[in-house]
C-alpha positions in Angstrom: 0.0 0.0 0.0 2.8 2.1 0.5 4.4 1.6 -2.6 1.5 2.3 -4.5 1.4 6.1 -2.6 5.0 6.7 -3.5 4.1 6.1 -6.8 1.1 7.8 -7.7 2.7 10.4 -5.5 5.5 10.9 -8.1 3.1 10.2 -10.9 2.8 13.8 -11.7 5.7 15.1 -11.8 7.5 12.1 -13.5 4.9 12.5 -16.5 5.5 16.1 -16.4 9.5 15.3 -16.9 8.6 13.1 -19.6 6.7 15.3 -21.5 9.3 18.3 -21.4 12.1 15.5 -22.4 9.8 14.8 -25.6 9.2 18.5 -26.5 13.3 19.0 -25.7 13.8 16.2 -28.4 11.2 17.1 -31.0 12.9 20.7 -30.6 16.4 19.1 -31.4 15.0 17.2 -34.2 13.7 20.3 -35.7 16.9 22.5 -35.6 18.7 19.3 -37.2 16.2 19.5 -40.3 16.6 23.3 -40.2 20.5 23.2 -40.7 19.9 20.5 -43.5 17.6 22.7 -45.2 19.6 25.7 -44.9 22.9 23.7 -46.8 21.2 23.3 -49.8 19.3 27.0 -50.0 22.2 28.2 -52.3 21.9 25.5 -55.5 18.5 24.1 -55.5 15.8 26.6 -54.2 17.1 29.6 -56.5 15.6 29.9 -60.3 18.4 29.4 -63.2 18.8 32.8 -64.7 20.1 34.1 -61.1 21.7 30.5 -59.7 25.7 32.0 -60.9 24.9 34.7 -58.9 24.3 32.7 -55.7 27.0 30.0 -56.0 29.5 33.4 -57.1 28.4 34.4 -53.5 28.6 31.3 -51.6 32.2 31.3 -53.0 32.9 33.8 -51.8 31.5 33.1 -48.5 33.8 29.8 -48.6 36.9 32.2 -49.3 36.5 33.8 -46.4 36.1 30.9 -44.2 39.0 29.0 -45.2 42.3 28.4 -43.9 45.6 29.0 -45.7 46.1 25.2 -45.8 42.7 24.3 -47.2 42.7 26.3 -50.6 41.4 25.1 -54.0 44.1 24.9 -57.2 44.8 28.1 -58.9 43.3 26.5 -62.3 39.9 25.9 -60.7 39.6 29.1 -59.4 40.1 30.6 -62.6 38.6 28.2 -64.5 35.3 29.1 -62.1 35.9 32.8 -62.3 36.1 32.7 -66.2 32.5 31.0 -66.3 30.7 33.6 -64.0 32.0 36.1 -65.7 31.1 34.9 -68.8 27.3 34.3 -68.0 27.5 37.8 -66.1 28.3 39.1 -69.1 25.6 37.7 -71.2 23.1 38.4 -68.4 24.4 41.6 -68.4 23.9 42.7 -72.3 20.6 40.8 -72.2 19.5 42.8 -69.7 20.2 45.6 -71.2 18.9 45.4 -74.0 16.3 44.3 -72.4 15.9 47.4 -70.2 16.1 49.3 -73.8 12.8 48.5 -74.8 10.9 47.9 -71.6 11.5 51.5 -70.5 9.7 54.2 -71.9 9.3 57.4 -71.7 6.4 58.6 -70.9 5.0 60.8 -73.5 5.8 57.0 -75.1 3.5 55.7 -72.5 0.9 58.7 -72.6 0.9 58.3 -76.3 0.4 54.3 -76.2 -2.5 54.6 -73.3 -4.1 57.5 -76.0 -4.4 55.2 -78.6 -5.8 52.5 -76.3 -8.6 54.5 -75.1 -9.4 55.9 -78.8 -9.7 52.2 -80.3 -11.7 51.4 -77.4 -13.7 54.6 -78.0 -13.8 53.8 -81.7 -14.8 49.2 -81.1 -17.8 50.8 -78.7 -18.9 53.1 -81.2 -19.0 50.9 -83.7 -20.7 48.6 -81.9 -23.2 50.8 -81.0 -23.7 51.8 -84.4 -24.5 48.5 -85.5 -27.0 47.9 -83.1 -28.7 50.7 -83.6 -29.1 49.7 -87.5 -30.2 46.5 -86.0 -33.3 48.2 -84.1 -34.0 50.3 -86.7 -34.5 47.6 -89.1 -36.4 45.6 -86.7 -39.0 48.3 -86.3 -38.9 48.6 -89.8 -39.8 45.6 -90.7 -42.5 45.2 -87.6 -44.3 48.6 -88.8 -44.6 47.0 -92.8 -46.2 43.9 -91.6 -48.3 45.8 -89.2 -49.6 48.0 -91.7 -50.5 44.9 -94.1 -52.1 43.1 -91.6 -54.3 46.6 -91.3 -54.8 46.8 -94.5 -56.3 43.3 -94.6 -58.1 43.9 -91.5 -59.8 46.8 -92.1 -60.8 46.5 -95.9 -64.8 47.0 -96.4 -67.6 45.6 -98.3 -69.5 47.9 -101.2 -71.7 48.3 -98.2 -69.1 49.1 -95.9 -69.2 45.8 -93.4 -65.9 44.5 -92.7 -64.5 41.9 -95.2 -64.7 38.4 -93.7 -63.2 36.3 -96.0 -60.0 38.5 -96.2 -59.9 38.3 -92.0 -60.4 34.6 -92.5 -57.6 34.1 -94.7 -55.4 36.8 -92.7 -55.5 34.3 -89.6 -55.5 31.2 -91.2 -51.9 32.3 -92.8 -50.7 33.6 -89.4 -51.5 30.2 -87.8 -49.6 28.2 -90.8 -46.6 30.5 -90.7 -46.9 29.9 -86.5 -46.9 25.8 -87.3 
């Protein structure tokens, strides 16, 4: 009975000293896949037109780590150098040349947004226009057949009674042109 007091006694505070060893070891864990991560930052994670710039740097980084004793061959260094500068170089006239015809001036620009505007002026106009013809020749049409269905319609007898027959084939025409 005794032993069982001591123990659930210490129960507590034994699980508590558990649980901070587990968060001190998932912590741990953590920083290691941190520092792995952080290794390969300067190859893989950068996009191609700008990866010589950050190996140039993380040469240069290595430089100023080293000791005397731990150098690289002159050939390789030069051989290295020669290819950075070489894709600088082309990076360099590209961009350029680049920079040449993305940057204008701005009466270029003011002038460019004018003549945006006026064909957009000009495609709405035009589209307006044309449905305005549209309407028009819609009503047009609507008014001619409104004024021969009158004509039908109201057409009189020598005795001035309303035409039947005409009103009889007026509607049987409009039910065959509805079928």
């Amino acid at each position: 009975k005794s032993l069982f007091l001591m123990l659930s006694g210490r129960g507590f505070a034994f699980r508590r000293k558990q649980k901070i060893e587990r968060q001190y070891r998932k912590l741990l864990k953590k920083r290691r896949q941190v520092h792995s991560q952080q290794g390969d930052q300067f190859t893989d994670t950068y996009p191609e037109h700008l990866k010589h710039l950050y190996l140039a740097e993380e040469e240069k980084l290595k430089k100023r780590r080293r000791t005397p004793d731990d150098s690289v061959s002159s050939e390789e260094k030069l051989n290295e150098a020669a290819d950075v500068s070489r894709t600088c170089t082309f990076f360099s006239r590209s961009a350029v040349t680049q920079e040449k015809f993305k940057n204008k001036t701005s009466n270029q620009k003011a002038k460019e947004e004018y003549e945006k505007i006026k064909a957009e002026h000009a495609r709405k106009k035009e589209e307006a226009e044309k449905r305005k013809q549209q309407r028009e020749e819609a009503q047009r049409l609507y008014k001619k057949k409104k004024m021969e269905a009158y004509k039908i319609l109201s057409k009189k007898t020598k005795k001035g009674q309303p035409n039947l027959n005409l009103q009889v084939e007026f509607l049987l025409q409009k039910i065959q042109q509805n079928t």
